[in-house]
Every structure is written in C-alpha cells, then in structure tokens.
N, C-alpha and C positions, 0 to 999 in steps of 0.2 A: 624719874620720868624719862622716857625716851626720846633720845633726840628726832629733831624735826629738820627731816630732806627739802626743800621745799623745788618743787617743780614746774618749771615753767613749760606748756603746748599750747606754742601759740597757733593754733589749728583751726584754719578758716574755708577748709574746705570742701566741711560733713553740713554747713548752713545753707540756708536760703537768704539768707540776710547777711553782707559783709560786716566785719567791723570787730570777731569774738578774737581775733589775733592779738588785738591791742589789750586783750583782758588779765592776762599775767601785769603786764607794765602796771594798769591802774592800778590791781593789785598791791603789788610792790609800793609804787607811789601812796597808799592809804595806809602803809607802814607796817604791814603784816608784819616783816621779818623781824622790827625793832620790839614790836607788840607781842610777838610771840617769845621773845629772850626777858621781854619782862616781866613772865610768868614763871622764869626759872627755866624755862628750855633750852637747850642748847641748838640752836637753828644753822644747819647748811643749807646755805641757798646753790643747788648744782645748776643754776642759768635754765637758759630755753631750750629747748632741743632743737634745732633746726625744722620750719616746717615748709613747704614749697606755697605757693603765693594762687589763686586760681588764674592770674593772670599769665604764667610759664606752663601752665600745666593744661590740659582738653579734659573733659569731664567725659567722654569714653563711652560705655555704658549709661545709657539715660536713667534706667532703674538704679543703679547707684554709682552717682556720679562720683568721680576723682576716685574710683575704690582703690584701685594699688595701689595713689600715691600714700591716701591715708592707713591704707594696711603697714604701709611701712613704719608712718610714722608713730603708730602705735606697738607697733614690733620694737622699735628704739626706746617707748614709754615701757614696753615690756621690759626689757633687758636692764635696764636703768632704776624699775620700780623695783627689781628684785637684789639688784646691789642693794639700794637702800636697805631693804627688808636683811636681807643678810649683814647688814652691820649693824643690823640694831636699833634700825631709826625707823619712826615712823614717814611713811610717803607721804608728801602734801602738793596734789597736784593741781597747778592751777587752769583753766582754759580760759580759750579756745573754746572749740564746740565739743556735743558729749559724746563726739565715736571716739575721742578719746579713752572712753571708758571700757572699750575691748581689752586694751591696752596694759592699765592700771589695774582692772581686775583681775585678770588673770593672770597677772604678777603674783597680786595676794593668794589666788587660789593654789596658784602653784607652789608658791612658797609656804604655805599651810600644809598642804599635802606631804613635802617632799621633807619637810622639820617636825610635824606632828600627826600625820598623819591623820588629818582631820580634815572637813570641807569648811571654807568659804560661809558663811553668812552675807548676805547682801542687802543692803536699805537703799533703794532706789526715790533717791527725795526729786519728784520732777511735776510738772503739769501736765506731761504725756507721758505716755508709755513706751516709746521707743522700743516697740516688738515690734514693726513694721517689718516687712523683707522686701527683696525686689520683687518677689509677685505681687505685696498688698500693697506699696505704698501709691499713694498720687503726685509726691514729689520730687520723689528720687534722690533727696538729701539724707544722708549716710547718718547724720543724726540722730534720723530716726529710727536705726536698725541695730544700734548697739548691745543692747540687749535682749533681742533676738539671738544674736551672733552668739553672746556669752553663753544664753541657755540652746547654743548648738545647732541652731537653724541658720538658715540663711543671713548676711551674704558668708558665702564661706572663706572668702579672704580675711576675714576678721574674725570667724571662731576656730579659724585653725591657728589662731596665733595660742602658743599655752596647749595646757590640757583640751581633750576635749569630751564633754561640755566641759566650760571654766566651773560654772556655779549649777547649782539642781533647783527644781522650780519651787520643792517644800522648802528650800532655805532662801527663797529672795524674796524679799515684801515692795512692794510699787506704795511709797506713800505721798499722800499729794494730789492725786490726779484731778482731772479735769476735763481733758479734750483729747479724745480717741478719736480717732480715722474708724467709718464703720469697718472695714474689714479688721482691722488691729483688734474693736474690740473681741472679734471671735477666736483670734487669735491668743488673746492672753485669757479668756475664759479657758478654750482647749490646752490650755500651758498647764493648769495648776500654782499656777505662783499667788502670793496673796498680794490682794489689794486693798488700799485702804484710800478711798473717794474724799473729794471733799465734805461731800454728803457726812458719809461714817465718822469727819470730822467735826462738822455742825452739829451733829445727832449725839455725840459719845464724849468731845474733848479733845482739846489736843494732845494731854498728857495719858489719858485713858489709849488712846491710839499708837501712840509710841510705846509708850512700854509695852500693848501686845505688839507692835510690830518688832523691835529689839527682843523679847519673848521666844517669838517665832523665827528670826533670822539666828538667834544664837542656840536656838534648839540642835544638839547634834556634832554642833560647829566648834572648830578654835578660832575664832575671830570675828571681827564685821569689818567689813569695808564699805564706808557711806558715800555714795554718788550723789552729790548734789548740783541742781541743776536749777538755778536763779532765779529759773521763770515758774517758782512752784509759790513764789510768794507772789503778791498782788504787785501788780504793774501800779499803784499807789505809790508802794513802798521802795520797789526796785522796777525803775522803767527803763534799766539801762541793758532790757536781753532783747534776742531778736524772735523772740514768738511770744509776746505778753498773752494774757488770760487772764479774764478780770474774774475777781471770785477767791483770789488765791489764799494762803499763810498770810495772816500779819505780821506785825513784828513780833511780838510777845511770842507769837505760836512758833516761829521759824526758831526765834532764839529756844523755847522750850524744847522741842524737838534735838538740838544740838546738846542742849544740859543735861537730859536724859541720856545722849550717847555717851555724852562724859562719866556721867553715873554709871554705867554698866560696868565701864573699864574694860570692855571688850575690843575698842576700835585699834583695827592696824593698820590703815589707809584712808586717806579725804582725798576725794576728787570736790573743788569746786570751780563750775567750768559755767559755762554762758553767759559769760558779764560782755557786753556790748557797749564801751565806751564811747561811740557817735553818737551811739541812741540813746546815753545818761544825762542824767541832770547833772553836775560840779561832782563826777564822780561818787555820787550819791550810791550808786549797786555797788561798787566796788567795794568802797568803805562798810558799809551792811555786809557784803561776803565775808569781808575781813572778822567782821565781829563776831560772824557765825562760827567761821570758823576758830575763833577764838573759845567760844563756848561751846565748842568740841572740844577743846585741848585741854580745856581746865578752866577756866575760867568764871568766878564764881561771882555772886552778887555781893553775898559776905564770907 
C-alpha cells in the first residue's frame, strides 16, 4: 500500500461562512493519522501550509474575493501535492474550504501526465457544483469556482495554476448534487461533464451510481482523484460545514461511495475539505470525514 501524506489547508478564505480553517485540527484531533497507521499505512503527516487569515487580508475583486491570496495558497498545495505524488505517497488533503482543490488537482493531473502520460480522472463528491466564475456567481466566494478553474475557465488565477485545463469535462463526474446557482446550472450543462443528482441517486442506488461514475472518471485515465466536500451528506449526519443542504448522502451511502473507490484501486489523491468546527455538534463532521476517509483507503467491514 502506498503511503499516506496527509495535508493540512487551513483555507478560510474561498467561504462565506468562517470557521473551515479550524478543519484539519478537528481532523487530526478525531485521530485520522493513528486510524490511518492501523490499517497498515505508513502515514506522513507534512503539517498546515501556511494560509493568511480574512482578517490581514481585503477581498479585492467582489466577484472573487481574496483570489491572489488563495491562488497562492493553492500554488504551495500544488508544489507540495506533487512531492508527495513523486515519492510515492498518496496526498490526503484536509480543509479548509474547496478552492483548495485548483490546487491538489492539478498536482494529480500533472503528475499523471508528466509519469504516464495519461489524464486525471475526477469524482467531484459535493452538494454544489462549484462551476460558478466571476461572471455567474452571486456571491463571490472562490469556493465556488474551483472547478470551473480546473476545467479552464474562469477565475484564471486558479486554472493557470498546473496544466492548462488540469482535468477534461468526459473525465470528471459531479456526484451528489443538490443546489445549483441558475446561471451554474447552464453552465455545467454547456461543460459536458457528467452529473449524477440526488435525484439519479434516489432513482438508481447509491452503488449503482458510483460505480458508473468511477466507470466514467477512469475511462481513458491513470488515476482518480476524489474531492470531497462534507456538505454532500445531509446536515443530519454532518452539520459541522458552512453551506448544509437538506436532502443529502446518509451515512450508509457517503460510506459506500468511498468503498467503491477503495474497490477500484484507482485513487491517487483525497481532498476532504469543508468541515466547519463552530458549526459541529462534539466534532461529530470531523470524526464522520475521518471514517470516510478511511473507507477510501481500505478499510473494510470484514
């Protein structure tokens, strides 16, 4: 098994809602790193990256606030995801909010390319779509343009980080969804990327849905990299992010979804980011991300 990097962005400046900084620590604190070594992993935890605070910093541009500072500090997740990858470990990054994931993705894609000359596969596990740019969004939180950015649109501080485009629209699947901005949803119709609705998951299963979306994302690809993003399970389960949605993943389904990635044997990166410790119940999201991502990494029933 390959070893586990684990990565802390404590990155509070792509939300609307403060509080995603403190999400590595809870993390940490719910014992990932000891949970992950006794599964047989060899776990490096390489610390936080430095990330700047909203209160030293001006949000600049109202359509995407704080974009340098966070372009940077996904630039530093760049440079650092791909050490990892080049030693042979797998990245496990924790947040903060999800512009991180300009960041950490296009580590993998690059480093795919540049070893195997392959593309990126992408599973976007979230309750939004984060295609938003600065012309569609309504609230100018950088959160929600991450993947926009990946697939080479705007803001272009953040898709020029890496390749450009990091990922292509037939390899990324949006699983999860929920709550689209009207103009986003035109926007990820005109994309071509696949989506899979809560809907599609009511109607079909949640095992049925995953493995075509892992299907589709490794179509092509040498790898997958899963973005997961907290607020795609139900605010029941996990009420500790800052944009709930009621409707979301159970428990069952959010763990299934992560065992089926484990099954693939395809995964070379985990982001899981929006855990919001002021807004949790005794660390309750935290300890849940922990587990998921545990049954990402192996972790079996029997």
């Amino acid at each position: 098994m390959k070893p586990v990097h684990i990565i802390g962005v404590p990155l509070d400046l792509g939300a609307g809602r403060r509080g995603v900084d403190m999400g590595p620590s809870a993390l940490r604190i719910a014992g990932l790193g000891e949970q992950l070594a006794a599964l047989g992993r060899t776990v490096v935890d390489k610390g936080n990256l430095p990330s700047p605070i909203p209160e030293t910093k001006r949000p600049a541009d109202k359509r995407k606030k704080y974009i340098r500072d966070i372009a940077k500090v996904c630039t530093k997740l760049y440079d650092l995801s791909l050490k990892s990858l080049d030693a042979g470990a797998l990245p496990l990054v924790l947040g903060g909010d999800h512009s991180l994931a300009a960041g950490s993705v296009a580590a993998s894609a690059a480093w795919l390319q540049r070893t195997a000359s392959r593309p990126l596969g992408l599973i976007w596990v979230d309750a939004h779509g984060d295609m938003n740019t600065p012309e569609t969004t309504t609230s100018g939180n950088v959160h929600g343009m991450p993947l926009a950015a990946l697939l080479g649109n705007e803001p272009g501080e953040l898709a020029s980080i890496g390749a450009w485009p990091s990922v292509l629209a037939t390899h990324t699947v949006l699983l999860g969804i929920r709550n689209l901005d009207e103009r986003e949803k035109e926007q990820i119709r005109a994309s071509g990327v696949h989506v899979f609705t809560m809907k599609d998951i009511d109607r079909d299963g949640i095992a049925v849905v995953a493995e075509r979306a892992i299907a589709l994302a490794s179509n092509g690809t040498g790898g997958l990299h899963v973005s997961f993003d907290m607020d795609v399970c139900d605010p029941a389960i996990a009420p500790g992010v800052g944009t709930p949605v009621k409707g979301g993943l159970d428990y069952r389904e959010a763990h299934m979804v992560m065992e089926i990635v484990a099954d693939s044997r395809q995964l070379i990166a985990l982001d899981m980011v929006e855990v919001n410790p002021p807004l949790d119940v005794r660390n309750t999201t935290a300890e849940f991300a922990t587990e998921l991502a545990l049954s990402a990494l192996g972790k079996n029933i029997l």
